[in-house]
C-alpha positions as CSV (number, residue, x, y, z in Angstrom):
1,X,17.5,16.5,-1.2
2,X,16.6,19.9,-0.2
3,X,13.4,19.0,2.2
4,X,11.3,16.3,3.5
5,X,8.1,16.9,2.7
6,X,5.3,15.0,4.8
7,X,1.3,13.9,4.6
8,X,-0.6,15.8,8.0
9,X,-3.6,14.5,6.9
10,X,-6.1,14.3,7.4
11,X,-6.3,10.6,7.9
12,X,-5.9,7.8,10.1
13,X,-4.5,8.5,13.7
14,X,-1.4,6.0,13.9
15,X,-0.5,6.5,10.3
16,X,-0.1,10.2,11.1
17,X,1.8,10.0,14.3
18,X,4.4,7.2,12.5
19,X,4.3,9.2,9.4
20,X,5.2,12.9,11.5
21,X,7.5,11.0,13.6
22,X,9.5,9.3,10.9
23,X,9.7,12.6,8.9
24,X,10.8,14.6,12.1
25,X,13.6,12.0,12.4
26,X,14.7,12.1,9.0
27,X,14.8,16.0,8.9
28,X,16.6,16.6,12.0
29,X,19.1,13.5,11.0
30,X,19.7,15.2,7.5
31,X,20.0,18.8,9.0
32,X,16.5,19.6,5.8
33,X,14.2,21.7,6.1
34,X,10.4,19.6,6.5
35,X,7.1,20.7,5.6
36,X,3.7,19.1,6.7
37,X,1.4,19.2,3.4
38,X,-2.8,18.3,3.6
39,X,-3.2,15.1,2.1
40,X,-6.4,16.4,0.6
41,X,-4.2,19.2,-0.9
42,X,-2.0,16.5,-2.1
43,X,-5.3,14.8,-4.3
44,X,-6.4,17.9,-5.9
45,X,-3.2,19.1,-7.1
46,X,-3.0,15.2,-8.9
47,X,-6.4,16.1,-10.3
48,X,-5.2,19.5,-11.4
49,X,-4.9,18.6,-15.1
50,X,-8.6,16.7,-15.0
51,X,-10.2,19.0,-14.2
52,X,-12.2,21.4,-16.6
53,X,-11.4,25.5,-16.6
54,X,-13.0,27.1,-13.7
55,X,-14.2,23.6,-12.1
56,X,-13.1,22.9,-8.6
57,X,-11.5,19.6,-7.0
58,X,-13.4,18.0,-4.5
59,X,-11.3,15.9,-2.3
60,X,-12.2,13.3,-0.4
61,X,-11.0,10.8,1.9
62,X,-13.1,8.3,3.3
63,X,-13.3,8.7,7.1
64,X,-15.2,5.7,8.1
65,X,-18.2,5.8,10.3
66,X,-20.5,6.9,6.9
67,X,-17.9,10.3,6.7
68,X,-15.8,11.7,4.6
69,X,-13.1,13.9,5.3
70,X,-13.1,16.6,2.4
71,X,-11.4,20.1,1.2
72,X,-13.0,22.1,-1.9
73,X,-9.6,23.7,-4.0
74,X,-9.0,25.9,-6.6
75,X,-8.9,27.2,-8.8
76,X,-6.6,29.2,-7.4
77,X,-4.4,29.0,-4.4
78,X,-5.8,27.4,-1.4
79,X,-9.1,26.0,-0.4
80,X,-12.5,26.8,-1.0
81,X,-13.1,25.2,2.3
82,X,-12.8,22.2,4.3
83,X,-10.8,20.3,5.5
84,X,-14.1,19.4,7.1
85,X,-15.5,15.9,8.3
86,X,-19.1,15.2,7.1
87,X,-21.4,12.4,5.6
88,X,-22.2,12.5,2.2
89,X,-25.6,14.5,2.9
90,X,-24.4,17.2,4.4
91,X,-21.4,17.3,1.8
92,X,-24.1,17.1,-1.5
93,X,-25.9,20.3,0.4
94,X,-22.7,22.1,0.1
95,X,-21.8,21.5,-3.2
96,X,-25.2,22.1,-4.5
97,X,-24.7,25.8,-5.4
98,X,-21.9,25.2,-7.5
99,X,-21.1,26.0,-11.1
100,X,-20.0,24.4,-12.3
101,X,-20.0,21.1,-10.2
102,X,-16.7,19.9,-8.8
103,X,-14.4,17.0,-9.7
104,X,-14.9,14.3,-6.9
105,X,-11.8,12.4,-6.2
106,X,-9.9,9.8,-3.4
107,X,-10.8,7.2,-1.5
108,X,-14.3,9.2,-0.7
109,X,-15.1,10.0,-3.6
110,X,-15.1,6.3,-4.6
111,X,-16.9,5.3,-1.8
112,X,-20.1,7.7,-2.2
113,X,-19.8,7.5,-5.9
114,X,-23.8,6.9,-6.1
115,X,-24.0,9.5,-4.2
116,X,-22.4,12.3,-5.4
117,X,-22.9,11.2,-9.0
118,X,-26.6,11.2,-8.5
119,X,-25.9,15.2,-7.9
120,X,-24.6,15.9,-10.4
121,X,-20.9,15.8,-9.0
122,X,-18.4,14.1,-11.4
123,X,-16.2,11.0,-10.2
124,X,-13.7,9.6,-12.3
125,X,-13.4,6.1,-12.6
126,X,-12.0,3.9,-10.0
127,X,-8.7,2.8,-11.3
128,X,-8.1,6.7,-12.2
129,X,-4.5,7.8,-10.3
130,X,-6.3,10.5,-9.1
131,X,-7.9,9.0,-5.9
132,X,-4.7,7.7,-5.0
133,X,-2.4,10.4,-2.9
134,X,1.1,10.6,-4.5
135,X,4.2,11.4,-2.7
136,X,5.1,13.0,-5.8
137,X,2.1,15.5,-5.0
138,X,3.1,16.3,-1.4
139,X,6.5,16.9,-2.7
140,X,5.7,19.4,-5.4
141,X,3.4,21.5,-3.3
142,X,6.3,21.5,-0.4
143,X,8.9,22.5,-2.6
144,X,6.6,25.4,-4.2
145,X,6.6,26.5,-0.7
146,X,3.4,25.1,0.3
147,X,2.4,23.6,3.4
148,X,3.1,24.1,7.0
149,X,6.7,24.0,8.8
150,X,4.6,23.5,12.0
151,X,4.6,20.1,11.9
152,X,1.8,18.5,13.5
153,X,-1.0,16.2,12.3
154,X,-4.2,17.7,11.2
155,X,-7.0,16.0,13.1
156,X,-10.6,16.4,12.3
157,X,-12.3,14.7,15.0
158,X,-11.5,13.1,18.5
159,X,-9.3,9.8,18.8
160,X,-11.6,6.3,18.8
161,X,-9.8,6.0,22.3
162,X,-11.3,9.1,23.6
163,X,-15.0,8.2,22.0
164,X,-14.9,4.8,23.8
165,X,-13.7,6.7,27.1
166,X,-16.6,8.8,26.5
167,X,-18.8,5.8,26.5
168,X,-17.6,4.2,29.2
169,X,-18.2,6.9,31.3
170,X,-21.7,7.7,29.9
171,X,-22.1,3.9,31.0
172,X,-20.8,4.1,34.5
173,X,-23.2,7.5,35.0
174,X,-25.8,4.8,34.2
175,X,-26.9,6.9,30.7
């Protein structure tokens, strides 16, 4: 082994923090080099080879609460933008000027597929490998020498612990 690659998300909070933490270790116990990759990263590069010339990867995780969490890649190196979190409206409005219309795939992609196929965006189908994330993925892209070697998670909104806080407070004010 040369590095430990690892998946910064986004995703879910604790998977992150046990998934960062259990890299760091293994790094720092093997003396390797360790590189944080965007698990969104990590679905369009599977997708690389389904996709048509010039179309770009739309991926997609599915973030709960009616959102997605999403990047547009490629072609080319790096994204077209994202990572962003958003429902599937506001995602449709972006993807609307595009030509041609992206590849939709992950966990996201699967869950608006009604959606985003009703655009005009195309989704594989469900038991395609390409909405799952690889490690084989993350590892490719870290050994290219992509990624980050600040490791940290990438968070795209606030922890459900800080949301309820929120609430409870808003609740005590009397609002």
């Amino acid at each position: 082994m040369d590095l430990v690659a690892v998946g910064a998300g986004p995703g879910s909070f604790t998977g992150l923090r046990i998934g960062i933490a259990t890299a760091k270790a293994l790094g720092a116990g093997l003396a390797l080099e360790l590189r944080a990759v965007s698990t969104l990263a990590a679905l369009a590069h599977a997708a690389a080879d389904t996709t048509a010339p010039g179309q770009t990867c739309l991926a997609l995780i599915d973030g709960r609460r009616g959102e997605v969490f999403a990047a547009l890649e490629g072609p080319g190196p790096g994204p077209a933008w994202g990572p962003l979190v958003c429902g599937p409206e506001t995602l449709i409005e972006r993807c609307e000027q595009l030509s041609p219309r992206p590849l939709a795939v992950g966990s996201g992609a699967l869950r608006f597929r009604g959606e985003l196929s009703a655009s005009g965006i195309e989704v594989p189908p469900a038991d395609h490998p390409v909405h799952r994330v690889a490690a084989r993925d993350l590892c490719v892209i870290a050994a290219a020498g992509g990624g980050a070697t600040e490791i940290a998670p990438l968070y795209l909104r606030k922890p459900d612990a800080e949301r309820w806080r929120e609430r409870a407070d808003l609740k005590r004010a009397g609002g």
